[in-house]
Each structure stands twice: as structure tokens, then as C-alpha cells.
TIVO-963196 format. One record per residue (C-alpha): residue number from 1; residue in three letters; y, x, z. Coordinates in steps of 0.02 Angstrom, whole numbers. Example, Ala and Ser with C-alpha at 12.3 -4.5 7.8 and 13.67 -1.06 7.14 Angstrom:
# TIVO-963196
+--------+------+--------+--------+--------+
! tortor ! dopa !      Y !      X !      Z !
+--------+------+--------+--------+--------+
!      1 !  ALA !   -225 !    615 !    390 !
!      2 !  SER !    -53 !    684 !    357 !
+--------+------+--------+--------+--------+
***
This chain:
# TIVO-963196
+--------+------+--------+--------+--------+
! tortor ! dopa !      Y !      X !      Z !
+--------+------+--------+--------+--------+
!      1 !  UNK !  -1012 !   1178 !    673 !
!      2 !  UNK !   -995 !   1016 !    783 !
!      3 !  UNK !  -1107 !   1029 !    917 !
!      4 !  UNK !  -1164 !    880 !   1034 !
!      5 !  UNK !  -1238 !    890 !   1223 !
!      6 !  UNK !  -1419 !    827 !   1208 !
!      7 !  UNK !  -1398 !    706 !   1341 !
!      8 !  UNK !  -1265 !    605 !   1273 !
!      9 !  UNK !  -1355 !    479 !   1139 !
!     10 !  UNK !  -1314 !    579 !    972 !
!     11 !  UNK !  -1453 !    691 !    960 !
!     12 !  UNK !  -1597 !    602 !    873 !
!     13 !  UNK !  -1554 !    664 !    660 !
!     14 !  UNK !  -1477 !    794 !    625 !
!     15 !  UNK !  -1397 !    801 !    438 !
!     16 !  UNK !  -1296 !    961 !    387 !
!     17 !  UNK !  -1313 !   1030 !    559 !
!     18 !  UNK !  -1229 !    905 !    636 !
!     19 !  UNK !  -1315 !    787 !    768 !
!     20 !  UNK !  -1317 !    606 !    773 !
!     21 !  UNK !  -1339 !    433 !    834 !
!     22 !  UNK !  -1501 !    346 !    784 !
!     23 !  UNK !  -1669 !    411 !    693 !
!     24 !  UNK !  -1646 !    423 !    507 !
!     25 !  UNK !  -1741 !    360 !    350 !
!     26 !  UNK !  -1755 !    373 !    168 !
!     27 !  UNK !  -1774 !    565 !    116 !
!     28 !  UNK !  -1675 !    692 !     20 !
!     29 !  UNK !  -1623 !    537 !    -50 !
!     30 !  UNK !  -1543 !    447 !    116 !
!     31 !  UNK !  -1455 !    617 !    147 !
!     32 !  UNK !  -1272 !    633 !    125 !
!     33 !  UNK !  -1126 !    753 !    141 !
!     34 !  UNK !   -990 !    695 !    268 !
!     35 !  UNK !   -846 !    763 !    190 !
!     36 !  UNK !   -890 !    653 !     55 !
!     37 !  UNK !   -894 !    487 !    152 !
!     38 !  UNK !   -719 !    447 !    135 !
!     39 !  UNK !   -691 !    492 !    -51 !
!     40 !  UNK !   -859 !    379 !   -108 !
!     41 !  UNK !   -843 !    227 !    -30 !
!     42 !  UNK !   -673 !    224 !    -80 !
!     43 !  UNK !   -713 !    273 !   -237 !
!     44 !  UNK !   -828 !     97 !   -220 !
!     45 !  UNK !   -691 !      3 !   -149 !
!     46 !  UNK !   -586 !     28 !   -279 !
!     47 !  UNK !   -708 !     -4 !   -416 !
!     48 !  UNK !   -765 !   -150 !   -343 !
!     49 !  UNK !   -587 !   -250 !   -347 !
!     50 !  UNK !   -544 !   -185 !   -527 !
!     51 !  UNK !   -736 !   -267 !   -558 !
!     52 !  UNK !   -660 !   -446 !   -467 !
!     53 !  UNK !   -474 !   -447 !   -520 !
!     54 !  UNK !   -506 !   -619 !   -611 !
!     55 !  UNK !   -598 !   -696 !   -463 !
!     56 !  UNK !   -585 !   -750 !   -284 !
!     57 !  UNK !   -667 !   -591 !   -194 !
!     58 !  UNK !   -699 !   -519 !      7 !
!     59 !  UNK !   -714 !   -338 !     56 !
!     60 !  UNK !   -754 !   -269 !    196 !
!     61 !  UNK !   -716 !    -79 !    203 !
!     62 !  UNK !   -793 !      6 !    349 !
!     63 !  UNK !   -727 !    197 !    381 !
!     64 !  UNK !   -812 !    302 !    445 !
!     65 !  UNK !   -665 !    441 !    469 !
!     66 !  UNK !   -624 !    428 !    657 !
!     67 !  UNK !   -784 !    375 !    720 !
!     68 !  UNK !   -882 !    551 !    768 !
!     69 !  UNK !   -931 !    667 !    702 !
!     70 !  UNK !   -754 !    675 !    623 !
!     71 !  UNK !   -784 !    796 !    471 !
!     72 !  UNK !   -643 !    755 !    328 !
!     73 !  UNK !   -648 !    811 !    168 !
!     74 !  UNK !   -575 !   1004 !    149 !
!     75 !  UNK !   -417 !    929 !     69 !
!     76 !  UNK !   -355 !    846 !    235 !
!     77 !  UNK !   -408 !   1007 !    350 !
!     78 !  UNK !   -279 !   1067 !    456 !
!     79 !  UNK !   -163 !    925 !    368 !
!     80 !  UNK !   -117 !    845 !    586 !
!     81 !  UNK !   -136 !   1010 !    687 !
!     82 !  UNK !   -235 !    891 !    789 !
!     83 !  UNK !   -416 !    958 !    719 !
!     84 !  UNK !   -551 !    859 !    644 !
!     85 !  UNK !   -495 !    698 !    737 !
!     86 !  UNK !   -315 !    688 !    672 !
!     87 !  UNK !   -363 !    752 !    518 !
!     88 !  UNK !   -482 !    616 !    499 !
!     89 !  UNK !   -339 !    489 !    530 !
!     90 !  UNK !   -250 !    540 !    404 !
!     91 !  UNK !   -395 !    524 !    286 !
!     92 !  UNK !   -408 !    354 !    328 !
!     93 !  UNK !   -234 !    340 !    307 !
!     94 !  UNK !   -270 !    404 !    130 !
!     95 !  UNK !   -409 !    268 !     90 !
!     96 !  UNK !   -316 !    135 !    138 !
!     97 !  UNK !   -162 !    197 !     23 !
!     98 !  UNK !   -286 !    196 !   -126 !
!     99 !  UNK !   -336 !     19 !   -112 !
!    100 !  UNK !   -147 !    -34 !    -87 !
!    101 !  UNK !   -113 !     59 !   -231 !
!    102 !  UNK !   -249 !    -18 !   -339 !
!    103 !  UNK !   -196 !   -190 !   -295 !
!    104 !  UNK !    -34 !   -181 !   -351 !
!    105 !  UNK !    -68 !    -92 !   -513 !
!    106 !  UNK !   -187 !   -231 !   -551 !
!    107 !  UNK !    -51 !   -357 !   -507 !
!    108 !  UNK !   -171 !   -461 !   -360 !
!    109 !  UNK !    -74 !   -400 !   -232 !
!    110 !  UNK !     27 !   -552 !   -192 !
!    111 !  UNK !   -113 !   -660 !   -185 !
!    112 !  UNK !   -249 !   -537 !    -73 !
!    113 !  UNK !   -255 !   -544 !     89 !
!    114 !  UNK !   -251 !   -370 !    183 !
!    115 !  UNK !   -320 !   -348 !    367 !
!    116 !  UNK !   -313 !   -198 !    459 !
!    117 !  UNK !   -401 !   -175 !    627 !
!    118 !  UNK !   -526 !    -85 !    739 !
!    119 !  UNK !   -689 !   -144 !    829 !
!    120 !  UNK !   -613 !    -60 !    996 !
!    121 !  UNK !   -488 !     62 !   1077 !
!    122 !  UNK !   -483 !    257 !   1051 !
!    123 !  UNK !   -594 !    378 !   1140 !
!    124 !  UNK !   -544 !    547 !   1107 !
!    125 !  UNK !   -699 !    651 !   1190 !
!    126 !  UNK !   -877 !    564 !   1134 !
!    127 !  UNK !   -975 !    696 !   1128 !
!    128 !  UNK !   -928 !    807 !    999 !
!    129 !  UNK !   -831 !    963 !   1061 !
!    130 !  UNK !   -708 !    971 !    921 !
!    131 !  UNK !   -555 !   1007 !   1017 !
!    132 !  UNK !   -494 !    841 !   1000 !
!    133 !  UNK !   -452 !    853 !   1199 !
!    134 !  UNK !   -384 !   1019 !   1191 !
!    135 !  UNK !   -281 !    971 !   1033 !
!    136 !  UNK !   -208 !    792 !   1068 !
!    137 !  UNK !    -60 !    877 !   1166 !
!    138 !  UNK !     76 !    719 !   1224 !
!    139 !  UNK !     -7 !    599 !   1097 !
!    140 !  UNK !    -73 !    424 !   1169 !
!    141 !  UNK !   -179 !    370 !   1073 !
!    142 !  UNK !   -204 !    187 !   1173 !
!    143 !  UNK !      2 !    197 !   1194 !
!    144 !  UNK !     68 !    110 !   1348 !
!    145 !  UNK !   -142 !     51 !   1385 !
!    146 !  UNK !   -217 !     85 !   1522 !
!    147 !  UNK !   -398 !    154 !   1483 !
!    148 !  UNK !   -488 !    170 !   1303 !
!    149 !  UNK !   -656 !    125 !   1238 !
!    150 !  UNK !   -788 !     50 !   1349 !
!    151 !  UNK !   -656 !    -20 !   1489 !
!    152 !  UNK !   -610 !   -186 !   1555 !
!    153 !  UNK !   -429 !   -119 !   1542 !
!    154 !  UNK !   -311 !   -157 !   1377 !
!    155 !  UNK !   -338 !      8 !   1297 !
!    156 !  UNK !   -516 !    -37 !   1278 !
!    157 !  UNK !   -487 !   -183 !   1198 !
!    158 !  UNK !   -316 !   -217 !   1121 !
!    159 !  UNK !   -326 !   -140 !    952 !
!    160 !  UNK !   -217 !   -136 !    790 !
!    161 !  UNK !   -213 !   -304 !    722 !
!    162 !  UNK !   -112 !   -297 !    535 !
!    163 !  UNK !   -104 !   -436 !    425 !
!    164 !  UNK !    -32 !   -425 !    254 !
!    165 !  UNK !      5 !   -545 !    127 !
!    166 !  UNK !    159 !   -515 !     29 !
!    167 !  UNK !    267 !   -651 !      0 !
!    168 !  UNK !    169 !   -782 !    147 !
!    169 !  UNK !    160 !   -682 !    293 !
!    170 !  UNK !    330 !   -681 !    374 !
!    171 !  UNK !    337 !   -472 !    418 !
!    172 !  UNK !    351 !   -429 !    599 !
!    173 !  UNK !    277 !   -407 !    774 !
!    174 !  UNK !    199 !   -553 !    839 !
!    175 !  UNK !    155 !   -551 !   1030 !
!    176 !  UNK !     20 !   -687 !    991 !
!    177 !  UNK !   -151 !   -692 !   1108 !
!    178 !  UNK !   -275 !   -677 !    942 !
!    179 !  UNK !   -447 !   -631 !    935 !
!    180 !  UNK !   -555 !   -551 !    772 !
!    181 !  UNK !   -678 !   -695 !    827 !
!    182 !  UNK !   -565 !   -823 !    775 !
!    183 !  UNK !   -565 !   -776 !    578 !
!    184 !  UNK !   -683 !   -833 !    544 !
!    185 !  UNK !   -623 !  -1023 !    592 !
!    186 !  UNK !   -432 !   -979 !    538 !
!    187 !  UNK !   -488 !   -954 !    347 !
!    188 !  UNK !   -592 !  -1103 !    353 !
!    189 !  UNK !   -407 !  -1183 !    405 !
!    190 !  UNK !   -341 !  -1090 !    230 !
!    191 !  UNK !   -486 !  -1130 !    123 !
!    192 !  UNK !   -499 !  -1310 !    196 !
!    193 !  UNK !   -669 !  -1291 !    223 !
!    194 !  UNK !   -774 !  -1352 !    337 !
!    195 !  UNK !   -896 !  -1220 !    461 !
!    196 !  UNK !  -1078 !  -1295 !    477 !
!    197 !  UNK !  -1118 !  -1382 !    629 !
!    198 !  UNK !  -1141 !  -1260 !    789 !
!    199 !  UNK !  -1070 !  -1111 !    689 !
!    200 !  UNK !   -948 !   -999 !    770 !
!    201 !  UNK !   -924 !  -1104 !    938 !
!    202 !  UNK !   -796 !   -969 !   1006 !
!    203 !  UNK !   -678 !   -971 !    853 !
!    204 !  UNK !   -509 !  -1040 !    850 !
!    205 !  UNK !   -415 !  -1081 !    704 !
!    206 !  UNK !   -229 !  -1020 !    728 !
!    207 !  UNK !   -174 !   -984 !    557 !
!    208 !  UNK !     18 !  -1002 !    554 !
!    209 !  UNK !     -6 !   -863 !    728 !
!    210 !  UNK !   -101 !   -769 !    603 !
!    211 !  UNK !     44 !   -765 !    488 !
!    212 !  UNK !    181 !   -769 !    610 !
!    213 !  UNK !    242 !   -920 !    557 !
!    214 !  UNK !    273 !  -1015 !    740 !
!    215 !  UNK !     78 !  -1031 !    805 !
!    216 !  UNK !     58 !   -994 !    982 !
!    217 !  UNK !   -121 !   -912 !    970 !
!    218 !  UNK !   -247 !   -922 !   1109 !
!    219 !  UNK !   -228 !  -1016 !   1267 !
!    220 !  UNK !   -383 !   -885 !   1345 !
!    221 !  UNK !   -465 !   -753 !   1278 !
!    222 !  UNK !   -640 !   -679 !   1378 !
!    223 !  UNK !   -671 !   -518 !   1354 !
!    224 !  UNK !   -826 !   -392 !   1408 !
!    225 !  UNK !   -829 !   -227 !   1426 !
!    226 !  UNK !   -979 !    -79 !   1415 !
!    227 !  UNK !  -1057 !   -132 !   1596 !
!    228 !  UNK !  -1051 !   -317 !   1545 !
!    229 !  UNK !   -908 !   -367 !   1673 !
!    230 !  UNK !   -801 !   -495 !   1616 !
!    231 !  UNK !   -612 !   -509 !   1603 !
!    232 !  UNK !   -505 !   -653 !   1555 !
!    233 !  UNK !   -321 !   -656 !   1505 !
!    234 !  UNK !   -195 !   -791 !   1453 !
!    235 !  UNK !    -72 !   -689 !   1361 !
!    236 !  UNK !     30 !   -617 !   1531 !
!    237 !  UNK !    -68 !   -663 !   1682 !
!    238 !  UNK !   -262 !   -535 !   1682 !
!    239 !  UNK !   -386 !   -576 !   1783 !
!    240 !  UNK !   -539 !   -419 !   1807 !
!    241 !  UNK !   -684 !   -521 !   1881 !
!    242 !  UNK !   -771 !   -403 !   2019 !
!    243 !  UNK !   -926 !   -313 !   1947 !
!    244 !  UNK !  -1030 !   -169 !   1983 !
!    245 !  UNK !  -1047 !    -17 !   1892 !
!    246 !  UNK !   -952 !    147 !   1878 !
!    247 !  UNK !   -784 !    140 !   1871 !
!    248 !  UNK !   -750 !    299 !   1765 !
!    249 !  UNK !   -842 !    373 !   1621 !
!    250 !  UNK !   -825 !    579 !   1630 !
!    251 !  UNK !   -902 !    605 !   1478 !
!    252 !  UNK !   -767 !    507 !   1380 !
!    253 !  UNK !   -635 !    519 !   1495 !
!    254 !  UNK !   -597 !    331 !   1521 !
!    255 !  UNK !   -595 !    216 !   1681 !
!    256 !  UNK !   -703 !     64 !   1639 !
!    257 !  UNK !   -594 !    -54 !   1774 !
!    258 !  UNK !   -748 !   -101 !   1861 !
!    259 !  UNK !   -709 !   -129 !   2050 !
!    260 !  UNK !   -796 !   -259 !   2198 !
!    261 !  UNK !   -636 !   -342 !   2216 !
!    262 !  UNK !   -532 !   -464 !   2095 !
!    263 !  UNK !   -400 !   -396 !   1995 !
!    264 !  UNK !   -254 !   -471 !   1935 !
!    265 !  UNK !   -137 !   -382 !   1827 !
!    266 !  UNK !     37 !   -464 !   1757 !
!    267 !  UNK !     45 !   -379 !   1592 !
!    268 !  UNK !    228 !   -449 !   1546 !
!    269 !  UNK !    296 !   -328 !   1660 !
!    270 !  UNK !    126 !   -211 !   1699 !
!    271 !  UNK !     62 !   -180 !   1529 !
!    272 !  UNK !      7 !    -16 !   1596 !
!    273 !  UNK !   -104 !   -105 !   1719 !
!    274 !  UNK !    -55 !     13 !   1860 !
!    275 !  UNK !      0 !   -138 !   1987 !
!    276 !  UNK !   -150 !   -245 !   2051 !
!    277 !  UNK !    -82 !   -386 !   2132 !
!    278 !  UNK !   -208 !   -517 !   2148 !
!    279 !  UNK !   -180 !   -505 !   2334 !
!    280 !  UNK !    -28 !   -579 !   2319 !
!    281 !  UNK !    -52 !   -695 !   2181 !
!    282 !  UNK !   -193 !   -788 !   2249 !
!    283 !  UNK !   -151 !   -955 !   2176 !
!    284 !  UNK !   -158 !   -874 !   2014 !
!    285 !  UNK !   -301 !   -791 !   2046 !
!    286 !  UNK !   -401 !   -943 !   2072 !
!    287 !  UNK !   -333 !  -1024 !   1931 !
!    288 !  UNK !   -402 !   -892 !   1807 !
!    289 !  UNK !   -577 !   -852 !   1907 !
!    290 !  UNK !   -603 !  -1055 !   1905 !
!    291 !  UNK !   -592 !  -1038 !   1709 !
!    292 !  UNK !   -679 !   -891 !   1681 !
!    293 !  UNK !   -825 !   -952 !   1778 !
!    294 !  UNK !   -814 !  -1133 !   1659 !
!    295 !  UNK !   -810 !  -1036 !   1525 !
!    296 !  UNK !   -972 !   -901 !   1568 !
!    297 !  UNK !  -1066 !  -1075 !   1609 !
!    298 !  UNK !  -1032 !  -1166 !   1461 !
!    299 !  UNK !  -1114 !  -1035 !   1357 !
+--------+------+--------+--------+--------+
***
């Protein structure tokens, strides 16, 4: 039994015993079985590209596995020793094997397009007391990242970011400044089409950075995190505006990098975030605050 503390946000349905986010709808008929989730909609997944194997087609496959509550089919259980939350990984693990799998016995799977990536960076503790804490032992889940989901800091916001297509991409680790925000304008670049007017105005197209073939990515990139402080960064130099706010989340164990001072952080050397040296970079420091501010004013 996963059990959640009624104050934290994921006690308004309750399916299977388990609490969750949000008010449900629909009847019997809405309900579902979590240890199912995984299995159907990759069950869907794959049906759907042996379906569009003769035509141009987009998926977009949304796990569920590591959000919580983590609860993975009986088959992966006890597959990480790291409980439901490493169990669940390797679920997802799983579903994303299948599809791989499917396009290459089909034959599409020099001409698809695979992009792997997460909408922000790990929290370990949200809620659920499913010994995810007690279990991770010396695993990082954000790496070398300071912080996690929710912060200002990189481990809140620099997620996986895998693009494969065999035979175009050239394979290896690019250390690119690229945002999921600018898809949408980098395959208009591929398709040569053209975005309507006003569409997407923070977009970039950087398609040969996308596939590692000599594009320098971003100049800037703005980010935000859960107290609405901004950030900007230019691909080594960080700049935390000041903002109010707690600076530390107990619940999920992560320091949101809100502070009343600037912050300047020189992630070529201090990826870890530890050193803040705006102090002493004060040039630089007014460099990136003068753009940040452009930027927030523009929109």
C-alpha cells in the first residue's frame, strides 16, 4: 500500500487504494489498474506504428512509470533493489525497448526519428513513502547537478536529451545549449515548412546542433523554476536573478536556488553549482542581468 500525507496535493481520488493528484471522472469505466499502465499504452504504441508503417506519422508516448505513484507491473518487482521507483525505471526501460524493437522489424527504423527526454529533473521523495529515499543508497539521480525538480539549479532543469536517427545523426555527446521549445521550429527547418505568423516566438531552429552535425545551439536560454524566479544561462556563464521564496523544499528534498542576492555560477568548471561568484564577476554579471531583463520585457 502507497500511502500519501494529506497535505501534500495527492489526496483528492483515490483508485486501488492509492491516492492521487486531481478529482477524477468517468466511472467504473475511467478506472484503471496501475500495473497495467505501462503494458497498455505500449501495447497502443506499438499498434499504432505497425497501423502507419506506409506513412509519414508522430507519436508522442507519455510514461507514466517514474512519475508517482510508481506501481510497475509484478514482472519488474524487485527487478533494481531500488523499490517501486527503480523498478519503475526499468519498466520504462522496457517500453521503450519494445518500440525500438518494432521499428526495426518493420524496417522504418532508418527513416524515424527517435527522441528521448523528460519534462524536468528527478525528485526522489514526492509524497509517496515508498522507500525510494531509504533505497537510493550512492545513486544520483541528477548526477554531478546541483538540486532536482522545482529548482533554479541544473538538476531541476537539465534533463536527458537523446536523439536518434540511424544513419543522419552523427552518434555522440553534444555539449550544445538546446531547449525542447525549440522543436518545434527545428522540424519546420527539416520539413521546410513554414510556422504561421506569431507561432512559437521562443523557438529556435538549430537542426544540424540537433543532430550533432557542427550547430552551435542557443546563444541564451531563460529558464523558471516552481516560485517563478528566473534564471538565464549562455552555455558556461549562469546567472540566478534574486527572487523571493523558500529556498529549500523539505518535502522533496531539493533546494529551489532562490536567494535576495544575484548568483552567478561558471558551470565549465562549477557544474555542481557549489561556487557563487557573482561577487567577483561583476562585469559578467551585468552582462547577463541586462539580457535577462530585455528578454522578461519583450514578452
Amino acid at each position: 500500500m502507497l500511502r500519501v500525507h494529506p497535505s501534500h496535493g495527492h489526496n483528492m481520488s483515490i483508485v486501488n487504494g492509492i491516492s492521487r493528484i486531481g478529482f477524477m471522472k468517468g466511472g467504473k469505466s475511467a478506472l484503471w489498474k496501475d500495473e497495467e499502465i505501462a503494458d497498455v499504452i505500449t501495447g497502443k504504441a506499438v499498434s499504432f506504428i505497425e497501423k502507419s508503417r506506409d506513412k509519414p506519422f508522430f507519436l508522442y508516448f507519455a510514461t507514466h512509470d517514474v512519475h508517482v505513484p510508481r506501481v510497475p507491473d509484478p514482472r519488474f518487482v524487485g527487478s533494481s533493489g531500488m523499490g517501486p521507483r527503480g523498478d519503475a525505471i526499468i519498466e520504462f526501460d522496457w517500453s521503450v525497448g519494445e518500440l525500438q524493437k518494432t521499428l526495426k522489424r518493420l524496417g522504418i527504423e532508418q527513416n524515424t526519428i527517435i527522441i528521448l527526454t523528460s519534462d524536468n529533473g528527478p525528485v526522489v521523495d514526492d509524497g509517496y513513502k515508498d522507500l525510494a529515499v531509504e533505497l537510493l543508497g550512492n545513486h544520483k539521480p541528477a548526477g554531478p547537478f546541483r538540486g532536482g525538480k522545482y529548482s533554479s539549479f541544473e538538476g531541476g532543469t537539465r534533463v536527458p536529451g537523446i536523439l536518434s536517427w540511424p544513419g543522419t545523426v552523427n552518434p555522440g555527446v553534444s555539449a550544445n545549449l538546446l531547449c525542447q521549445i525549440d522543436l518545434l521550429a527545428t522540424f519546420s527547418e527539416l520539413l521546410k515548412t513554414k510556422l504561421p505568423q506569431g507561432a512559437a516566438p521562443d523557438s529556435e531552429k538549430h537542426l544540424d546542433a540537433w543532430l550533432n552535425k557542427g550547430g552551435e545551439g542557443r546563444k541564451v536560454l531563460v529558464l523558471q523554476n516552481v516560485n517563478n524566479n528566473l534564471s538565464i544561462e549562455d552555455g558556461r556563464w549562469k546567472y540566478i536573478a534574486p527572487g523571493g521564496g523558500a529556498t529549500y523544499n523539505p518535502q522533496t528534498n531539493t533546494e529551489l536556488g532562490n536567494l535576495n542576492q544575484d548568483q552567478l555560477y561558471d558551470l565549465s568548471k562549477d557544474p555542481g553549482e557549489k561556487s557563487n561568484i557573482a561577487s567577483q564577476n561583476l562585469k559578467i554579471v551585468q552582462i547577463l542581468r541586462s539580457r535577462l531583463n530585455k528578454i522578461r520585457k519583450a514578452r
